[in-house]
C-alpha positions, 0 to 999 in steps of 0.5 A: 556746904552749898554746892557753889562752894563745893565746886571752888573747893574741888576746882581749888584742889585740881589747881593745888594738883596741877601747880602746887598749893602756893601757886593756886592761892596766887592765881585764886586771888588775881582771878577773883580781883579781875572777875569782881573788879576788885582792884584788878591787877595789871600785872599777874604773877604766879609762881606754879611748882618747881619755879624759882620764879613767878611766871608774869602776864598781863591783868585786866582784859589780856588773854595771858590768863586764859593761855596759862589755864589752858596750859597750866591748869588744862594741862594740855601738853601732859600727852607729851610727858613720855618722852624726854625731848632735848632740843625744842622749838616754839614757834608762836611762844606768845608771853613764853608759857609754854616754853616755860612748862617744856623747861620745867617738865623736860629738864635737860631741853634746850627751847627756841622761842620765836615769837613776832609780837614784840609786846608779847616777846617782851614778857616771854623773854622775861619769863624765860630769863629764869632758865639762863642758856637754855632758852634762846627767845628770838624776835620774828616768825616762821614763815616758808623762806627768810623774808620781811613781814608784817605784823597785823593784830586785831584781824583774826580770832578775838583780837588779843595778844594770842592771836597776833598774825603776820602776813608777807604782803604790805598791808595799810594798817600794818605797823610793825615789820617782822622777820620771818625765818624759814626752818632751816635757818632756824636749825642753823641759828639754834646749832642743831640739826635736829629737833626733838619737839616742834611747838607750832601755834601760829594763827593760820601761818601753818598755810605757808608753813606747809606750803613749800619747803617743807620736804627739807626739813620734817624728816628732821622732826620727831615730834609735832606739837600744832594747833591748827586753825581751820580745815583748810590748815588741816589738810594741808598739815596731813597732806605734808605728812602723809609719807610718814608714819606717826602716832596722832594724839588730840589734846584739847586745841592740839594735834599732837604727831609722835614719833614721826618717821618716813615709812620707806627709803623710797618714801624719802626719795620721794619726799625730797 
């Protein structure tokens, strides 16, 4: 047997592992169309294990395929399969991938999806349907304070759907406004006070988020889940924690904080 269909074999059975025997053959046969032309889809649908429904994504030159592998097949998130968080937040769902896996793995969480592109709000809700009233999907984005913004694409990183940003201030080519909610209204419009999981993939946001206000709320967090984008992001996420305590883990494009917890009574009087 050659060694190019060795390697198909082997990444098949990773695959089969990752999201089941029918789940592989799905996505083998949309990922062989779209690489070799051969009727590509517009639309993708996979159906990994333990999912009543197939999740849907984009065909052709979307980056839903590349979110999925990354989540469902690079398993990136399975650093976080220890624990048994209730209430999560995803801030930056995208088509609702992520969201999807929490749902799946954790089966007594609640998520809330915020999502700003409302193509890709359109998909994420779709896919989230399936879970009923543990998943709310909110149309806007996290920002430091409640406010209006807009929503820019094409500006930053490849131009696809995964790397829609926005911005507070009225930019000329910017179509589509936006709004942005700060985290305790969030909380407030979720009805908790606490969360368990806090999913952050935000296309450079996390500098507003972590630039003012946040003292209010990070007490309130158990676990951040961030992909950050760029130095500049990363130290201004540490620098935000650094009266806590946490357990920092990296998988693959994320920075994962476990377990967070303020280190002194004084630490907290100090942080507020």
């Amino acid at each position: 047997m050659g060694q190019n269909k060795i390697s198909r074999l082997r990444t098949f059975s990773r695959n089969a592992s990752a999201i089941g025997i029918w789940g592989a053959l799905q996505w083998t046969v949309c990922r062989a169309r779209r690489r070799w032309g051969f009727f590509p889809p517009r639309n993708i649908k996979v159906r990994p294990r333990g999912f009543r429904r197939p999740l849907e994504m984009r065909g052709n030159d979307s980056s839903d395929a590349d979110v999925f592998d990354q989540i469902f097949l690079g398993e990136e998130y399975c650093r976080l399969l220890d624990g048994q968080p209730s209430v999560i937040f995803d801030l930056g769902a995208n088509i609702g991938l992520s969201s999807a896996w929490f749902l799946n793995r954790f089966p007594m969480a609640t998520v809330l999806a915020v999502e700003p592109d409302p193509g890709n709000f359109a998909l994420c809700r779709k896919n989230l349907a399936m879970f009923g009233t543990r998943a709310q999907v909110l149309l806007g984005a996290v920002w430091s304070k409640r406010t209006k913004l807009s929503l820019l694409r094409g500006s930053f990183g490849d131009g696809k759907e995964w790397a829609s940003q926005v911005v507070a201030r009225a930019v000329s080519d910017a179509r589509i406004e936006v709004d942005g909610w700060d985290i305790p209204s969030l909380l407030s419009h979720s009805g908790t006070n606490v969360i368990d999981l806090l999913k952050i993939d935000i296309e450079q946001g996390e500098l507003e988020l972590f630039s003012s206000g946040f003292e209010s709320w990070i007490p309130f967090v158990r676990t951040i889940c961030i992909e950050l984008h760029g130095r500049d992001c990363e130290e201004l996420f540490f620098r935000a924690l650094k009266n806590f305590d946490f357990t920092l883990i990296r998988s693959g494009e994320l920075t994962i904080c476990k377990n967070l917890r303020l280190r002194s009574p004084l630490a907290l009087a100090a942080h507020i």
